[in-house]
N, C-alpha and C positions, 0 to 999 in steps of 0.2 A: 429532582433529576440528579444523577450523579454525577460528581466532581470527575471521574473516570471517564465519561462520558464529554462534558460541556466542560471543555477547559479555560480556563481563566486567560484571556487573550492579555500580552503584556506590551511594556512599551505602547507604544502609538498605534500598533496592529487593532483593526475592528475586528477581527476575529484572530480564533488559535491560527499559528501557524503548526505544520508539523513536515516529516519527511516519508518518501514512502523510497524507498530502496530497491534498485532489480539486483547492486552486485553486480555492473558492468566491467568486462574485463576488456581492458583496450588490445589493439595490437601490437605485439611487443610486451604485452604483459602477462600477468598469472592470475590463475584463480586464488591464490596465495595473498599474493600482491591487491588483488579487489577486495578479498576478505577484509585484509588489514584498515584498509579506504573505511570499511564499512566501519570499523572498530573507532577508528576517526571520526568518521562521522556522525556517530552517534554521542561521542563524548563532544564533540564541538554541539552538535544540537542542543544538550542538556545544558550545558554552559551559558548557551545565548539563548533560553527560555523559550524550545519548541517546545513543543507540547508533548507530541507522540515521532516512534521512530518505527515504520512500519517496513518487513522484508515482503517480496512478491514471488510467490509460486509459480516457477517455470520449470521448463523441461525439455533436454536435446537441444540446446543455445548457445553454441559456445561462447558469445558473450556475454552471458547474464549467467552468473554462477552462483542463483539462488533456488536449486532445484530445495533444499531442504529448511525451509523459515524454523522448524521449531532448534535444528540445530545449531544455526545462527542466531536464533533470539537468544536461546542458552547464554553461548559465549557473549552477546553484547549482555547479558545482563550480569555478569561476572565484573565487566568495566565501566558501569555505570550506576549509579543508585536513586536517582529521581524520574529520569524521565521514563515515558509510558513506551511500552516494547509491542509490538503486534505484528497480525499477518493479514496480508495486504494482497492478495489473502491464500488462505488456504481452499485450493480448490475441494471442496466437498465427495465428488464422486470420484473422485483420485483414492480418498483412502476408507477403510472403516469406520464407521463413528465409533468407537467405542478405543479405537488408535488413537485420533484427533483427542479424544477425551481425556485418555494417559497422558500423553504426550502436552496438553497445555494444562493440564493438573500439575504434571511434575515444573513446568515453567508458573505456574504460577505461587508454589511450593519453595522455588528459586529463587524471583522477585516479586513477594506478597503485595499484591495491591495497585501493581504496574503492567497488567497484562493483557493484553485484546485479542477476541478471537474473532478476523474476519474471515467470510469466508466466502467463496466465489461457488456456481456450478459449472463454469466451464472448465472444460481440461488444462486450459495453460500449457498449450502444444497442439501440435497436428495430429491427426487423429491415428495414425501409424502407433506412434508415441505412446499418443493413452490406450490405447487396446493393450499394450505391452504393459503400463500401468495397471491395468485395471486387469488383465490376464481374458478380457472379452472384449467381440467387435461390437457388441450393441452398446456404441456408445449414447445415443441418444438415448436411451433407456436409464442411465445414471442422471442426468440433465433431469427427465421428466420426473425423477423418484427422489428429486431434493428437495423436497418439503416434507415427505417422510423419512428422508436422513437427515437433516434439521430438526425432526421431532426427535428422533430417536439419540442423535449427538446432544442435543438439550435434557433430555430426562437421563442419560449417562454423565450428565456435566452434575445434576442436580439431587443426582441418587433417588430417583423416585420414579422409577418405573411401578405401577400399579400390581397391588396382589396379584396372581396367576399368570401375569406377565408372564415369556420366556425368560425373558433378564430381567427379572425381577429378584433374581439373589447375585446376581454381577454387580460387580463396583467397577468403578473405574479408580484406580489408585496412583497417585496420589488424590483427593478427591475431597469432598464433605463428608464420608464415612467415616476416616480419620479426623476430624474435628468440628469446628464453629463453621456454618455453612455458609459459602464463598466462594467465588468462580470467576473467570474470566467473564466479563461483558462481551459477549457475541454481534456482531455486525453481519449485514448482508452489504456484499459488493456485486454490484451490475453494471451495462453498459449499456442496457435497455430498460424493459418499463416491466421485466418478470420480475425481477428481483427488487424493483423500486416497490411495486403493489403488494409483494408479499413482508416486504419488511412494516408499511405501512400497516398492513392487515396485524401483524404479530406486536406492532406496536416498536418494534427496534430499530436500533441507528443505521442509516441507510452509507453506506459508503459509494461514490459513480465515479465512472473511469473517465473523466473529461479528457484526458490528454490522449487517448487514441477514440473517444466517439463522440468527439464537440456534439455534434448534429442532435444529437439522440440529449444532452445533458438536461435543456430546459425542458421538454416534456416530461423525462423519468422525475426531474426533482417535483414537478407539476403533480405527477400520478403517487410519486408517496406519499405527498401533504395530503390530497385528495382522499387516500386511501389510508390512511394514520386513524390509529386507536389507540388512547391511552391503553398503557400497560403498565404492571410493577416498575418495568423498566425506565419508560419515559412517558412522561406526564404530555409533552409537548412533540412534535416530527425534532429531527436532531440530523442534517443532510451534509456530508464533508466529500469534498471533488477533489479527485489526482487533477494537477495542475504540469504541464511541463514548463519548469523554469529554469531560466538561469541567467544571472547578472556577471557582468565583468569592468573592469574598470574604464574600459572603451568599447563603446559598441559593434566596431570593427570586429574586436576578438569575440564577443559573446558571437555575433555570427558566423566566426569561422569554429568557434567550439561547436553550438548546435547545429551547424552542417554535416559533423562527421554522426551523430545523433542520427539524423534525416536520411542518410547515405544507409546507415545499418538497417534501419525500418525498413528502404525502401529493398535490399537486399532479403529481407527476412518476408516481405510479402511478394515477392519472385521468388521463394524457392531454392533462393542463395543464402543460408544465417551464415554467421562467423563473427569472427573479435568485431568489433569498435575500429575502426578503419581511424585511422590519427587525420590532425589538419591538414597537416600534407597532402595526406591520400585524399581528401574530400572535398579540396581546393579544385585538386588535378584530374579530380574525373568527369569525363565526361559525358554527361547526362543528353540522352535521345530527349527528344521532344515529348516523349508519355512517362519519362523519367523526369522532367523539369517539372511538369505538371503537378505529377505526384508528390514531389520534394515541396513547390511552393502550398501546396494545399495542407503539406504535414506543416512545413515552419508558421503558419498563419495561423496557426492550434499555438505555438507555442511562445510565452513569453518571454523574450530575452533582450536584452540590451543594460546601456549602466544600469545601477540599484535605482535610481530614482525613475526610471524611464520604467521596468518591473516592479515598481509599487506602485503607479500608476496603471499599469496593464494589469496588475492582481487586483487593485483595487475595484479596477473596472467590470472585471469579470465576477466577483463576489455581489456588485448592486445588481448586476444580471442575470444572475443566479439564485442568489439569496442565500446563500453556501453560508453555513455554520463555523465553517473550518475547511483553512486551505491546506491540502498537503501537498507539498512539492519535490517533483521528482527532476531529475537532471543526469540524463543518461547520455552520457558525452565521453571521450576518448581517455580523457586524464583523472585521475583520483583530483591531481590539483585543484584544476579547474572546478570542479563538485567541491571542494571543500572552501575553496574561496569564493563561491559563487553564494552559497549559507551563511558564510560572515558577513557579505555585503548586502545580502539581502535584509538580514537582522540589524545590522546598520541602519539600513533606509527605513527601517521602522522601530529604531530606537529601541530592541530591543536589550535588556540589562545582561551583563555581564556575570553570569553568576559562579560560586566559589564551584569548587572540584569536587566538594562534599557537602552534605548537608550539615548546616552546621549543629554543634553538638546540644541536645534537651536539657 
């Protein structure tokens, strides 16, 4: 199995930890200013021995200013040199395969040997949105036709579309044309059991969205194990779950951070998206009775309180799952608070400190 794949969990952690990133922009702030977080974030991950730093495909959010991962993987991989960069994922029917294909050819051309390609079928938006993506209304029609653009993004990844193919003399450049054959490792991400059975079926690493579909996690991770074939790729199932976390040095604040977290969701499944509302704002609003409801059902998904109180709650959720690797997201109002919530969390699980650079051969 590949090292790219099953990463070497350190410090005290029983599995990798890693980060999955939306690029939240608070209120009061910039997409500038979120970017930069992310730039931080990433160098502080690599430092304290995550693993992987994954961006997520979104669209029309103004607080999530991660409409474009391979543009932002680019730039983190400019400031960083070990750790693993990915997308978290790249919705599929959103673009062409043979786009997806350039586009993590040239990222991986950039950072050899640090590069994941996940990839999601859903739009990653309202469907307003992707039909403008996508320049069509039948968007269920992309959804049902992503196991044939999964074959077709795989044989452009791999250069081998067969004789008399129609692309059969297209490359996708940067690519294996130009040298030693080598590619991004592909992921399927779901939050249901389509995407859990076909990544089993192909044999690939299954990535699940626990931190917006708890309900659904233990059956889909259920039906990939079920439905898993070895492949070139992995000899064994290989299951990593978005997790929402976050640690603070009193449990007080970690629950005034992920309130303003809970406050946006709850805004963005009404109909209302916008910034990251601050503590302030998420303290003082107030929430109707199917607005309470909703809030306490989202924070009960999500881990947080001190570092030792969220490595007890992560811990607990990986014996219940069986999760390979945890990635943790923590989409909360302040850059700060996401960057100190990663140290303490590494903290509570001992994990090392490592140099800025790899050191020299």
């Amino acid at each position: 199995m590949s090292d790219s794949i099953r990463g070497e969990a350190r410090g005290t952690a029983p599995v990798p930890l890693s980060v999955l990133d939306l690029v939240t922009v608070g209120s009061g702030r910039t997409a500038s200013q979120a970017l930069a977080t992310s730039v931080e974030l990433s160098r502080l991950a690599e430092r304290r021995g995550f693993h992987r730093h994954w961006v997520a495909e979104h669209h029309s959010m103004p607080g999530v200013a991660s409409s474009s991962p391979a543009v932002i993987l680019a730039h983190l991989a400019a400031h960083t040199h070990r750790i693993r960069l990915g997308s978290g994922g790249v919705m599929l029917p959103n673009h062409a395969p043979l786009v997806v294909a350039e586009q993590f050819g040239t990222l991986e051309a950039l950072a050899p040997g640090r590069v994941d390609l996940g990839l999601g079928r859903a739009p990653g938006t309202d469907g307003a949105t992707a039909a403008a993506l996508r320049r069509t209304d039948r968007l269920q029609e992309g959804a049902d036709d992503f196991p044939e653009q999964l074959s077709e993004l795989t044989r452009f990844l791999d250069d081998d579309f067969p004789d008399g193919h129609p692309y059969a003399r297209i490359h996708a450049v940067p690519g294996p044309v130009q040298g030693p054959k080598g590619r991004p490792p592909v992921w399927l991400l779901g939050s249901s059991g389509f995407s859990a059975r076909l990544a089993g079926l192909l044999g690939l690493p299954f990535a699940f969205a626990h931190h917006f579909s708890a309900r659904n996690t233990v059956p889909a991770l259920d039906l990939y194990r079920e439905s898993f074939r070895p492949s070139a790729v992995l000899d064994a199932p290989y299951a990593l779950i978005g997790v929402a976390a976050l640690a603070a040095d009193e449990a007080k604040e970690a629950h005034r951070q992920v309130l303003t977290g809970a406050l946006s969701m709850l805004r963005l499944r009404t109909g209302r998206p916008g910034l990251i509302p601050t503590p302030e704002e998420a303290e003082g609003y107030a929430f109707g009775p199917a607005e309470r409801e909703f809030v306490d059902d989202w924070l009960g998904n999500v881990v947080y309180g001190t570092p030792d109180e969220v490595r007890t709650g992560l811990d607990d959720l990986r014996k219940r799952t069986g999760a390979d690797e945890l990635m943790l997201t923590a989409n909360v109002h302040g850059g700060e608070a996401r960057l100190r919530s990663y140290e303490l969390i590494a903290d509570a699980y001992g994990l090392p400190r490592l140099p800025e650079r790899p050191p020299l051969s």
